[in-house]
N, C-alpha and C positions, 0 to 999 in steps of 0.2 A: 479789803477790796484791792487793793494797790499788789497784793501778795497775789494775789488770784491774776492780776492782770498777767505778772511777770509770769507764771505760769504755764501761760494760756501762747505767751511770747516763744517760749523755750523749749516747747510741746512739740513734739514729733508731727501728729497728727494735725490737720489745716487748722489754721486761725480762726473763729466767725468771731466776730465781735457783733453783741445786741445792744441797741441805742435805743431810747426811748425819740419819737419822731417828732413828740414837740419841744422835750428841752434837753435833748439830746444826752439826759444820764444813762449810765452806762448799765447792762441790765442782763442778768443770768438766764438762759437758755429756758428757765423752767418759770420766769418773771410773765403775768398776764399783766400786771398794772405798774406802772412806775409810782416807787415810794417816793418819788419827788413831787408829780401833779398831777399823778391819778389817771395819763392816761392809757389807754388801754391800744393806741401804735405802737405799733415797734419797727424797727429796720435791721434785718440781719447783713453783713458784708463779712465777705469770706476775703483773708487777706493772707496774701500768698509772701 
């Protein structure tokens, strides 16, 4: 996970980071549910 973030950091192409909206774990582009509490928000932020 930590591999993927730095990545995502280093990447040419814009940043999104996907957070789950109620406990805020951090969550893959392709994620419907967060494996932390199941639930099914999310918030994308594109970070420049």
């Amino acid at each position: 996970m930590l591999l993927d973030k730095m990545k995502r950091l280093f990447a040419d192409e814009p940043n999104v980071v996907h957070e789950c909206r109620r406990c805020g774990t951090s969550l893959s582009a392709d994620e419907d549910m967060c494996p932390e509490c199941g639930s099914t928000e999310s918030a994308q932020f594109e970070i420049e």
